[in-house]
C-alpha positions in Angstrom: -6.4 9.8 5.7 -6.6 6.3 7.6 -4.4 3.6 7.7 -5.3 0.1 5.9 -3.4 -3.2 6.4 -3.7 -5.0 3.0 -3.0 -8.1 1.3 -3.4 -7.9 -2.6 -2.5 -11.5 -3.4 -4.4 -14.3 -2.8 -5.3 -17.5 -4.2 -8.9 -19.1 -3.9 -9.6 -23.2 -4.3 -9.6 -22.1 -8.1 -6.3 -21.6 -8.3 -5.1 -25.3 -9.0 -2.3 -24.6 -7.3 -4.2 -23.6 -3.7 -5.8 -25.7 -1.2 -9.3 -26.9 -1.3 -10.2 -25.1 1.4 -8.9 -21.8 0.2 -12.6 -20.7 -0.3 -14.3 -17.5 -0.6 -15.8 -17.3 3.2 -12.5 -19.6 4.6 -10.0 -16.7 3.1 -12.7 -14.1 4.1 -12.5 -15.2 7.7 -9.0 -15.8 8.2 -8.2 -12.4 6.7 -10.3 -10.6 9.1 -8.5 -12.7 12.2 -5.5 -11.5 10.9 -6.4 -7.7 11.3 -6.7 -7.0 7.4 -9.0 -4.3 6.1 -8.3 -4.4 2.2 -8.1 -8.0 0.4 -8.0 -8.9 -3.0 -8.4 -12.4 -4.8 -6.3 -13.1 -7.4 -6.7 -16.3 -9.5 -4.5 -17.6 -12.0 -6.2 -16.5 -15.0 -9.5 -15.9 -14.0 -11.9 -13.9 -11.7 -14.7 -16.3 -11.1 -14.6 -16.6 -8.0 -14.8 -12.7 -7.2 -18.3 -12.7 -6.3 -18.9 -15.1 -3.9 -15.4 -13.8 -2.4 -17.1 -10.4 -2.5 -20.4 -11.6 -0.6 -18.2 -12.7 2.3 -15.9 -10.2 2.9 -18.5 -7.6 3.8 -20.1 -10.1 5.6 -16.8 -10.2 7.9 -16.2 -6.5 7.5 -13.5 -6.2 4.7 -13.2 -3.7 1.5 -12.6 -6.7 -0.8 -10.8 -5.8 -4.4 -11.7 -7.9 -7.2 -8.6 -9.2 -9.4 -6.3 -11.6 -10.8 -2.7 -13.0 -11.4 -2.5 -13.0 -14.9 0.4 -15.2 -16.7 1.5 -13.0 -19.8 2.9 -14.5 -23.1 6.2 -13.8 -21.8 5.3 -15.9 -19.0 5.4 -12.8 -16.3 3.3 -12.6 -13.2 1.3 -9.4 -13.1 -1.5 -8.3 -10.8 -4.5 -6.9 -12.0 -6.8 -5.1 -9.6 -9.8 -3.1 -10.8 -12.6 -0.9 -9.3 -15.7 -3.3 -9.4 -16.6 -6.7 -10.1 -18.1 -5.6 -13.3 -15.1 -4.3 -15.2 -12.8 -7.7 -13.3 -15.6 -10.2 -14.9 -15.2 -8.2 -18.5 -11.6 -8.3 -18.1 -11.9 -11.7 -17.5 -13.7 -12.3 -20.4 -11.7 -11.0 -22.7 -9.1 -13.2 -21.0 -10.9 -16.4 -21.0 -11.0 -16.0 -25.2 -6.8 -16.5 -25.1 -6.4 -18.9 -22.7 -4.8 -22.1 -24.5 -7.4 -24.8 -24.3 -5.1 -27.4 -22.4 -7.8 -29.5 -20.0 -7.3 -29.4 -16.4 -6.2 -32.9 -15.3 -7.3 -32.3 -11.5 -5.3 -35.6 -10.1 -2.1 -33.9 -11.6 -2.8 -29.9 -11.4 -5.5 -29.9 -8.5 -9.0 -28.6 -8.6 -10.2 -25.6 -9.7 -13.7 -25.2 -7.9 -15.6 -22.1 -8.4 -17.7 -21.2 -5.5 -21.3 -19.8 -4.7 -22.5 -17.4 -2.0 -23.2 -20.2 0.4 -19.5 -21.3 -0.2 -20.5 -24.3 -1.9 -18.9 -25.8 -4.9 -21.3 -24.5 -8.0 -19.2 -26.2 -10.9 -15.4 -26.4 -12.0 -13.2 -24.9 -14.4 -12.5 -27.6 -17.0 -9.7 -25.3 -18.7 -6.3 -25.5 -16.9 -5.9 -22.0 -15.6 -2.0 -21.9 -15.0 -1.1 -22.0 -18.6 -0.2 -18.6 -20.1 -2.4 -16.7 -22.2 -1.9 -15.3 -25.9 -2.2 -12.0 -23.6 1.5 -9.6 -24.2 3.0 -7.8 -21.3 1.9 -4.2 -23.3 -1.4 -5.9 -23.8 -2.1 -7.0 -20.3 -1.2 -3.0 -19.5 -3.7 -1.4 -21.8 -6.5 -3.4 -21.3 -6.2 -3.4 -17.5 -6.0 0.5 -17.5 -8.8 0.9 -20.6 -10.8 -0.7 -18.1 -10.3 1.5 -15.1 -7.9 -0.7 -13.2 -4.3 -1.2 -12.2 -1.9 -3.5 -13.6 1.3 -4.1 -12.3 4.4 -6.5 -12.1 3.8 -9.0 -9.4 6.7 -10.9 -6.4 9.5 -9.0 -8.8 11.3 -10.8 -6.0 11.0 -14.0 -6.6 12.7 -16.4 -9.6 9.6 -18.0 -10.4 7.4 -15.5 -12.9 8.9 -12.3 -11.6 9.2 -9.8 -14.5 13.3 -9.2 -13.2 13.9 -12.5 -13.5 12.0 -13.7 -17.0 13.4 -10.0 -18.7 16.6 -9.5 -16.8 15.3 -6.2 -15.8 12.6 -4.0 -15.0 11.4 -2.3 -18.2 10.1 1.3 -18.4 7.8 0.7 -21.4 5.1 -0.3 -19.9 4.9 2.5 -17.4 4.0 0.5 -15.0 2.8 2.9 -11.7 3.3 0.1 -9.3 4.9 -3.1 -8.3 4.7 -6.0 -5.9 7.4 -7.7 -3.4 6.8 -11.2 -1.4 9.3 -10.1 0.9 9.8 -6.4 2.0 13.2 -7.1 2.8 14.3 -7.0 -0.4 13.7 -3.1 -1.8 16.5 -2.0 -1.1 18.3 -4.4 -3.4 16.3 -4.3 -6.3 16.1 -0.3 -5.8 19.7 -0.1 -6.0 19.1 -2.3 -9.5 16.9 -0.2 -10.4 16.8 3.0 -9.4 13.1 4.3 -11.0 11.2 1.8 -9.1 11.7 4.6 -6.2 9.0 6.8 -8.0 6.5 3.7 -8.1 3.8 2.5 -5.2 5.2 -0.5 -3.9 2.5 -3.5 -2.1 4.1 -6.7 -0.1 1.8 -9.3 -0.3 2.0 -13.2 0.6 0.7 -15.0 -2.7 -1.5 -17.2 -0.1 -2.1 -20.5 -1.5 -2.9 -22.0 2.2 -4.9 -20.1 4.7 -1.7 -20.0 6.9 0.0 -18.2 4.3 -2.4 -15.2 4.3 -0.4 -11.8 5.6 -0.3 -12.0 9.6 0.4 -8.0 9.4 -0.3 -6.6 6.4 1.2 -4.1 4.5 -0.2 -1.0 5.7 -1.4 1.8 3.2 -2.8 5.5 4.5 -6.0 6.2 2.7 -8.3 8.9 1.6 -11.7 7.6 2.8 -14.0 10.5 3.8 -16.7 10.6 3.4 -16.1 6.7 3.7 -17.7 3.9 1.7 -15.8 0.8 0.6 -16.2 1.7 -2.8 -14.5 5.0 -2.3 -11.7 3.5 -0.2 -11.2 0.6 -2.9 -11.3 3.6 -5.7 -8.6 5.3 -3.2 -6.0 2.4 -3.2 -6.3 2.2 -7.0 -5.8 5.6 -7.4 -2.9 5.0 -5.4 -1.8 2.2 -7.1 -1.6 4.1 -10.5 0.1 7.2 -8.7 -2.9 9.4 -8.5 -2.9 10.4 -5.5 -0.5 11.2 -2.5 -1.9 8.5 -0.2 1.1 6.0 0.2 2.7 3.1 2.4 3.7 3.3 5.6 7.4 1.1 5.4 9.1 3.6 3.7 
């Protein structure tokens, strides 16, 4: 087993809600400054913006993780992270068909620029991406782990979209295997809430929608990765994720 410092939160320039120059090889590049082995993108709503993200972190070194912040019906945050780019771009797919068909206004929401492998801007997403989708909570779970991925609640920290704060609780239908905190500080609190949490991997991530916002120190996972490859490293942290395995964090 080998240590990884992740960050499985991050916004690119198409989240309307990031900076411009939140692009594939500017996140790439500040991530591997920063010490990070394992990043994922996450757009609001989308995963377009996985490939070119992909071409540059392995140009800079990292194991990057294809995904996205999905807004449920009930309005909840959740991460979805999946093995390949294949099975994030079907997933996004299926998503794309229950987004609501409000237009982006760009001078009021911001841009949503989808990139290319030379970091260039190759078009923009006309549909705002922020909206939720006509996708349940239960739904978002099944079709994340039909496809091979994990799913899981995301900043259950924070007031804003956090599945505590939009339900009041932390449900145990779906069983979710995982969940997400913006600040680490606060486990202990919402362990004490709610006490089967303790049985569930745990990631701190920063939601980076600047470059100066992306982790400084990660949150630092131990790994199976022999014989290593990036593929079998990524396939190790979701198997993590979803409780397969006994690799786990290294905050307690």
């Amino acid at each position: 087993m080998s240590r990884y410092l992740c960050d499985l939160h991050i916004h690119s320039c198409l989240s309307p809600c990031a900076d411009d120059d939140m692009t594939p090889a500017n996140i790439a590049g500040m991530a591997m400054l920063n010490g990070l082995n394992i990043v994922a993108l996450t757009d609001h709503n989308t995963a377009k913006n996985c490939p070119a993200f992909f071409h540059h972190a392995k140009k800079y070194g990292l194991i990057p993780v294809a995904g996205m912040e999905l807004t449920t019906s009930e309005d909840i945050h959740v991460i979805c992270l999946f093995r390949n780019l294949s099975d994030a771009l079907d997933f996004e797919s299926f998503v794309d068909e229950r987004r609501p068909d409000y237009q982006n206004r760009p001078e009021v929401f911001g841009n949503q620029f989808i990139m290319d492998e030379n970091d260039e801007v190759a078009g923009e997403e006309p549909i705002l991406l922020i909206n939720a989708a006509d996708i349940s909570l239960d739904m978002a779970y099944d079709e994340v782990t039909k496809r091979g991925g994990v799913c899981y609640p995301a900043h259950i920290d924070r007031t804003s979209n956090g599945i505590v704060a939009m339900l009041g609780s932390f449900p145990e239908e779906p069983a979710f295997s995982a969940f997400e905190l913006n600040k680490k500080e606060a486990f202990e609190e919402y362990l004490s809430r709610f006490p089967h949490i303790g049985g569930l991997a745990k990631t701190v991530s920063s939601d980076a929608h600047r470059l100066c916002d992306i982790s400084e120190e990660g949150y630092a996972i131990e790994l199976f990765d022999e014989p290593y490859s990036s593929d079998l490293v990524r396939n190790a942290l979701i198997d993590h994720l979803l409780g397969k395995h006994p690799g786990g964090d290294l905050h307690g």
